[in-house]
N, C-alpha and C positions, 0 to 999 in steps of 0.2 A: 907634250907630244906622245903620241900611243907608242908602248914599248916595242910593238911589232913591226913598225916602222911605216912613217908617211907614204913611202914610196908603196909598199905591199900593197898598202889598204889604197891609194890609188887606183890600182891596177885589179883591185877587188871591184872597186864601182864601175871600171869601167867594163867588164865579163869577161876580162881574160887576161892572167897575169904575163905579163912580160911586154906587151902595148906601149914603152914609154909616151908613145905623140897620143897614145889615146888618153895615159893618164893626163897629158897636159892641158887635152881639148878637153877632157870632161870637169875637170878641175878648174882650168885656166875662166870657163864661160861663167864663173858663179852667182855674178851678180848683174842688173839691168841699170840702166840710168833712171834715178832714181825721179819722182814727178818733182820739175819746180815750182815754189812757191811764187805767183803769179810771173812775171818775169825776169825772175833771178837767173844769173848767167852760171854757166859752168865755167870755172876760172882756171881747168886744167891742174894736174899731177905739180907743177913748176911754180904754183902760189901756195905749194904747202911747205917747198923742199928747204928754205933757208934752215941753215945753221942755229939761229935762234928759233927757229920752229918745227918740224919735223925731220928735219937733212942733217943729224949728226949721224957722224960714224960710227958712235959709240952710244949705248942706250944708257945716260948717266940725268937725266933730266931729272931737276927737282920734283916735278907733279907728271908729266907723264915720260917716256923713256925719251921722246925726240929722235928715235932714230928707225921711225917706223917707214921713212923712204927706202931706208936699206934694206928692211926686211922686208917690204913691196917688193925690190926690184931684184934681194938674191937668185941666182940666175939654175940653179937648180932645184931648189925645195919644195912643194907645195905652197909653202910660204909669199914665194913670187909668182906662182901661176899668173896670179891676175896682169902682171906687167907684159907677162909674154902671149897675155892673150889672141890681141892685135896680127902678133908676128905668126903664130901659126898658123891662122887663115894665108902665110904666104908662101909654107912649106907645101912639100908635095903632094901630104895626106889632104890637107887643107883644098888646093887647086884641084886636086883629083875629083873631090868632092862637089867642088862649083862647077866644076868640066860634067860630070855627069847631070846637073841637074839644071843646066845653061844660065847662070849664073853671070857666067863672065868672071871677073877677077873676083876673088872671095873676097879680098880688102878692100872693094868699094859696092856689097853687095849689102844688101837692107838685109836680106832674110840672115844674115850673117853678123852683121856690125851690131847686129839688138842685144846680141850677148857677149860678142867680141872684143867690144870696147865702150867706152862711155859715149853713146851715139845721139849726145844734143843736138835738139832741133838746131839748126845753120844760126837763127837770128838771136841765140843764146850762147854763143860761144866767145866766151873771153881770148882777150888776146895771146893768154897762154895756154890757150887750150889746142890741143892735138889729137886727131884719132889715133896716132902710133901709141898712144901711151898706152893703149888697151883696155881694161878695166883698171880705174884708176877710182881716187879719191873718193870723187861724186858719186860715183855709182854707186856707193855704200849708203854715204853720208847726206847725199842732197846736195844741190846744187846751192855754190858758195855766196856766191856773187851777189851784192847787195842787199846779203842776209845773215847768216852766221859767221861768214869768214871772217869781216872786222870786228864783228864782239866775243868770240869763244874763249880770247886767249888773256882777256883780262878783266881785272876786277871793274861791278862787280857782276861780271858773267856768272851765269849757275846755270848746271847741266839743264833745269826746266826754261831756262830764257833762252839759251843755244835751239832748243827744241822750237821755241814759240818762233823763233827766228829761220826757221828752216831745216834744220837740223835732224837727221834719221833718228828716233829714238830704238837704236839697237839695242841699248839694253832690255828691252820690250821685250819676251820672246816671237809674240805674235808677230810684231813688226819686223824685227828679222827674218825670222823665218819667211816673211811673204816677199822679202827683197831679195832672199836666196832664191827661192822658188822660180821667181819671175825667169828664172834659166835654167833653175837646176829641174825644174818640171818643165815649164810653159807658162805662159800667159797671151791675156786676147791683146797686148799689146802689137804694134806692129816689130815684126823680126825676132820675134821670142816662145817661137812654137817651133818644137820640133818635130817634124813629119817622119812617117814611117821608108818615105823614100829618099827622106838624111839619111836616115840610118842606111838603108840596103845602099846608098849610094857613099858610106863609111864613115857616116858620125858612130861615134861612139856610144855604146846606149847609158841614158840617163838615171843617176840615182840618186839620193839626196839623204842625208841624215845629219840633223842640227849642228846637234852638238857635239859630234867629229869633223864636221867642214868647219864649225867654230872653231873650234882646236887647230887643225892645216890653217887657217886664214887668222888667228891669234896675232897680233902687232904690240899688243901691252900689257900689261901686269897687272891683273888680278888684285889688290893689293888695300892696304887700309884707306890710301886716298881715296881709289875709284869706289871702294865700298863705301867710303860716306859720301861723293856723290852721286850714285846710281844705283846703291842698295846690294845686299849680297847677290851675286850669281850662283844660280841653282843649277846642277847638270842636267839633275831626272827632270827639273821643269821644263830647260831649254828642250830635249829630250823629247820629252812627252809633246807638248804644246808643237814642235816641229815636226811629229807624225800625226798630228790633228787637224793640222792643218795641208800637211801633205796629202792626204786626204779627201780634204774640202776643196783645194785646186784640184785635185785629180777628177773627180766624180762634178763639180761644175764645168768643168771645161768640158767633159764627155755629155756633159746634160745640154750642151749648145750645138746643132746641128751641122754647124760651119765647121766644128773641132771634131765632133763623132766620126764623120762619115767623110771618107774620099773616091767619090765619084759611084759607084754602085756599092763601093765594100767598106765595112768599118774601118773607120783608122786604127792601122794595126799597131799602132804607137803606141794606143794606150794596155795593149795585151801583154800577156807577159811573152817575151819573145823564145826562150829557147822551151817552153813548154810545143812548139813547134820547129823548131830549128833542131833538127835531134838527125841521127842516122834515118835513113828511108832505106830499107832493101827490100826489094821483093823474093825472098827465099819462100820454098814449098811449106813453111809454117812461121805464124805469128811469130814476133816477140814484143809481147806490150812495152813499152818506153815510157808511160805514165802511171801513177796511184791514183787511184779515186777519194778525193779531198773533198772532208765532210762540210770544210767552210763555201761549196763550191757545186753547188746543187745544178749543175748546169747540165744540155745534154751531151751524149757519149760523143767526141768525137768535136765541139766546139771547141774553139780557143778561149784560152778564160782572160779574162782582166785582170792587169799585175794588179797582185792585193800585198804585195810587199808591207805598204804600208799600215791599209786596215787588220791585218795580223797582227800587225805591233801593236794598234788602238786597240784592238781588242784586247789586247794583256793589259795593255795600259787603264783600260775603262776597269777591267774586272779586279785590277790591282788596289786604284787609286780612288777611281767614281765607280764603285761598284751599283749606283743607285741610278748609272746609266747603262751602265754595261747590258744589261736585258735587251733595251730597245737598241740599242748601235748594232750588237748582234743580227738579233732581227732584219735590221734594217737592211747589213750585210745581206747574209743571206736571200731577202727579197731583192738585192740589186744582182747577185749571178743567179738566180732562176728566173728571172727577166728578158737573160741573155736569150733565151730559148723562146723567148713570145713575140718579141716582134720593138721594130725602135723606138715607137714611142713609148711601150713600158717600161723601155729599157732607161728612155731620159729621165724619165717622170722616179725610177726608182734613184736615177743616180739623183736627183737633187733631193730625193729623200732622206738618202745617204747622208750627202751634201752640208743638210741638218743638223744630221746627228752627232758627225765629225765637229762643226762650229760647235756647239752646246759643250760637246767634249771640251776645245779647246780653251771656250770660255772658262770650265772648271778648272782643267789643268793651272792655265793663266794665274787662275785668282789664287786657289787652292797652297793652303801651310805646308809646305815639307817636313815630314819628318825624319831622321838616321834610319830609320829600318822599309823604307820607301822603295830604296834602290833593291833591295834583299826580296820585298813582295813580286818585284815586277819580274825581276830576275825568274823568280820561281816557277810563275806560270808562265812564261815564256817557253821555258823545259817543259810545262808541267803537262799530264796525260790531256789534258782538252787542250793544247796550243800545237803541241809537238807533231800530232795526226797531219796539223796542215802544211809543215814545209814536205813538202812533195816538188818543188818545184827553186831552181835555181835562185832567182832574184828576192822570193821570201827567207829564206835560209843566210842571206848575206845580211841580208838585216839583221837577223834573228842575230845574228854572230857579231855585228858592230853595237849592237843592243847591248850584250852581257859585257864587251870591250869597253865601250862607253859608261855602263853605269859600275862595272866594280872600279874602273878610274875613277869616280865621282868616289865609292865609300875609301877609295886611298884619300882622294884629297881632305874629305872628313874626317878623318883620323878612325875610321870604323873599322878599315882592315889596314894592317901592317905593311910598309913594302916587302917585306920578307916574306910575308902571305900571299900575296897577292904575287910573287915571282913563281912561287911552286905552282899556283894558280894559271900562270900563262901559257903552261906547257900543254892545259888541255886547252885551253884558248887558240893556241897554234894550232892542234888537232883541227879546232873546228876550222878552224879560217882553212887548212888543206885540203877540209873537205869539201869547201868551196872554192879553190884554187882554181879550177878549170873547169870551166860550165861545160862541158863537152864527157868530160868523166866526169860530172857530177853523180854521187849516189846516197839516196834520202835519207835510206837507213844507217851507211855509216855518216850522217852528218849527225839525226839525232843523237847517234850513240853518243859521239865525241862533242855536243853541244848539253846531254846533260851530265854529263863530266864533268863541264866546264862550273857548270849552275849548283852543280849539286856541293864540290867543292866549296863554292862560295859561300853557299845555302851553310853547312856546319859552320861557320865563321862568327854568324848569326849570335 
């Protein structure tokens, strides 16, 4: 768990610390029900929980802990969001939110249940299955029923025949990451896109970063078992491959004309929102509210597209695949000068984008790790061509769970010291304050205290 605590960083993704039902709603939605393998049933939360198999109280399980019900359902932590999913949709924020957009009850609402809960089709649903469970089991893992559920748990099951059988292969980055997505962005699924008139009507705005929602949604131990059947887990890959792909659902979703555009105006879902959400006053003289961002060639006075993500690809491409980095760039760039031409150049570049991101992620994917990986990306994150572009709220909190996320990966490799890495945290807090409140957000003290934080690490080296 991040030392700065699950809760904080909740309430980071969600744009404004102190929100609890917001961290719950943005947290709580993480995953979709996952596609079954032809007509395998969803068997519900209640065909995992025995005692002999994920329903102890205690995580002492010979191969994996067994008590990953508990830690689904504890009723505070990130940990459990997914169990409370459900029940949100029936709190006030929740109804409020259907009430404005005529909905009717949120807990029997499609455009709701997609992310809410494990929302099996009706003629797939086991006997134990229930929409109050929320995001439950399946939605991770795939749907049980007449597939992996009666072979995973014994001999001779192996994690590749679980898979052939149904079974999510999360330890995948790619794979995961596109089950996180399905909610934590959108997909052309049905009930799993979030509209710009969720939000003004009080969804919480969306953010996603791999391998810290890995971490909050963690249920087992990392350990010499799961490494010999699933192979090492890498931070910087999960990491990386999780903003390449962020990406790639971002920029194809925008390249579909169903998803771009709400009725005469762009869907402003996909914009960054408080580069427009800021004070308005008409006093006898200006006071500009934006930087001019050199990643963002767009014209004076347009909203731009949250490039949260391709910021981080870009460090990441110029870090890791430097032999892509040029054309992803590029490509960037030709997707916000587009902004200003007119939609169809505008689609035609997102799926060029689109491209470039995949091709990334395929390298990221394949691609050797090595100890000084997390130290490269780190750098130019900070470094004088990254740093120009946080100008803007929602890139800047990335940038900040980025350096959070990968010097926890060089603690867990034994590359920096916990003792290092605590003196470390102090500018790490810095930055996280200077994104504390998108409302007094300010660019310049975030760089400052964001390469403090880097630079710190950077000697470590």
């Amino acid at each position: 768990m991040r030392q700065l605590g699950a809760k904080r960083i909740a309430d980071l993704l969600c744009g404004r610390a102190g929100l609890r039902l917001a961290a719950v709603l943005a947290l709580a939605a993480l995953y979709p029900a996952s596609s079954a393998i032809g007509n395998a049933t969803f068997e519900g939360v209640a065909s995992c929980a025995g005692s002999t198999c994920h329903g102890r109280a205690e995580g002492n399980g010979a191969v994996v802990r067994q008590d990953e019900i508990a830690t689904w359902q504890e009723p505070s932590s990130p940990g459990g969001a997914h169990s409370r999913a459900y029940a949100v949709l029936g709190g006030r924020r929740g109804q409020q939110i259907a009430a404005s957009l005529g909905l009717g009850n949120a807990q029997s609402a499609p455009a709701c249940l997609g992310c809410h809960a494990t929302n099996a089709p009706t003629g797939q649903r086991g006997a134990k299955f229930t929409l109050t469970d929320g995001v439950g089991c399946e939605s991770c893992h795939g749907a049980s029923g007449g597939g992996w559920l009666a072979e995973h748990y014994a001999l001779p099951a192996t994690h590749a025949s679980n898979i052939a059988a149904g079974l999510t292969p999360l330890d995948n980055p790619k794979a995961r990451a596109n089950v996180c997505l399905d909610c934590h962005y959108g997909s052309s699924k049905p009930g799993q896109f979030v509209t710009h008139s969720m939000m003004a009507a009080g969804h919480p705005r969306v953010s996603f970063e791999l391998d810290l929602f890995s971490a909050l949604q963690q249920h087992h131990n990392i350990d010499g078992d799961y490494t010999a059947r699933k192979g090492a887990a890498n931070s910087v890959r999960f990491w990386a491959v999780g903003q390449a792909e962020a990406v790639r659902r971002a920029t194809s979703l925008f390249a579909q004309p169903k998803f771009a555009y709400a009725g005469a105006f762009p869907q402003f879902y996909f914009y960054d929102c408080h580069s427009c959400h800021r004070t308005i006053a008409d006093g006898p003289q200006r006071r500009l509210t934006h930087e001019g961002n050199p990643g963002r060639p767009i014209p004076f006075g347009n909203p731009p597209f949250n490039d949260e993500n391709i910021i981080m690809l870009s460090a990441v491409a110029g870090a890791l695949v430097p032999g892509e980095a040029g054309a992803f760039q590029t490509a960037s760039r030709d997707f916000h000068k587009a902004m200003g031409s007119g939609p169809e150049q505008t689609r035609a570049a997102a799926q060029a984008l689109s491209a470039r991101a995949g091709a990334l992620s395929d390298a990221l994917s394949g691609r050797t790790y090595a100890g000084a990986d997390a130290f490269k990306v780190i750098a130019i994150i900070a470094g004088e061509a990254t740093a120009p572009r946080f100008t803007d709220y929602a890139g800047s909190v990335q940038a900040v769970m980025a350096v959070d996320t990968l010097l926890n990966a060089l603690v867990r490799e034994g590359r920096v010291t916990q003792g290092a890495a605590t003196g470390i945290r102090g500018d790490i807090a810095r930055a996280y304050k200077a994104v504390d409140e998108p409302n007094a957000y300010r660019p310049a003290d975030f760089r400052v205290a964001l390469k403090a934080a880097a630079g710190a690490i950077g000697r470590l080296q």
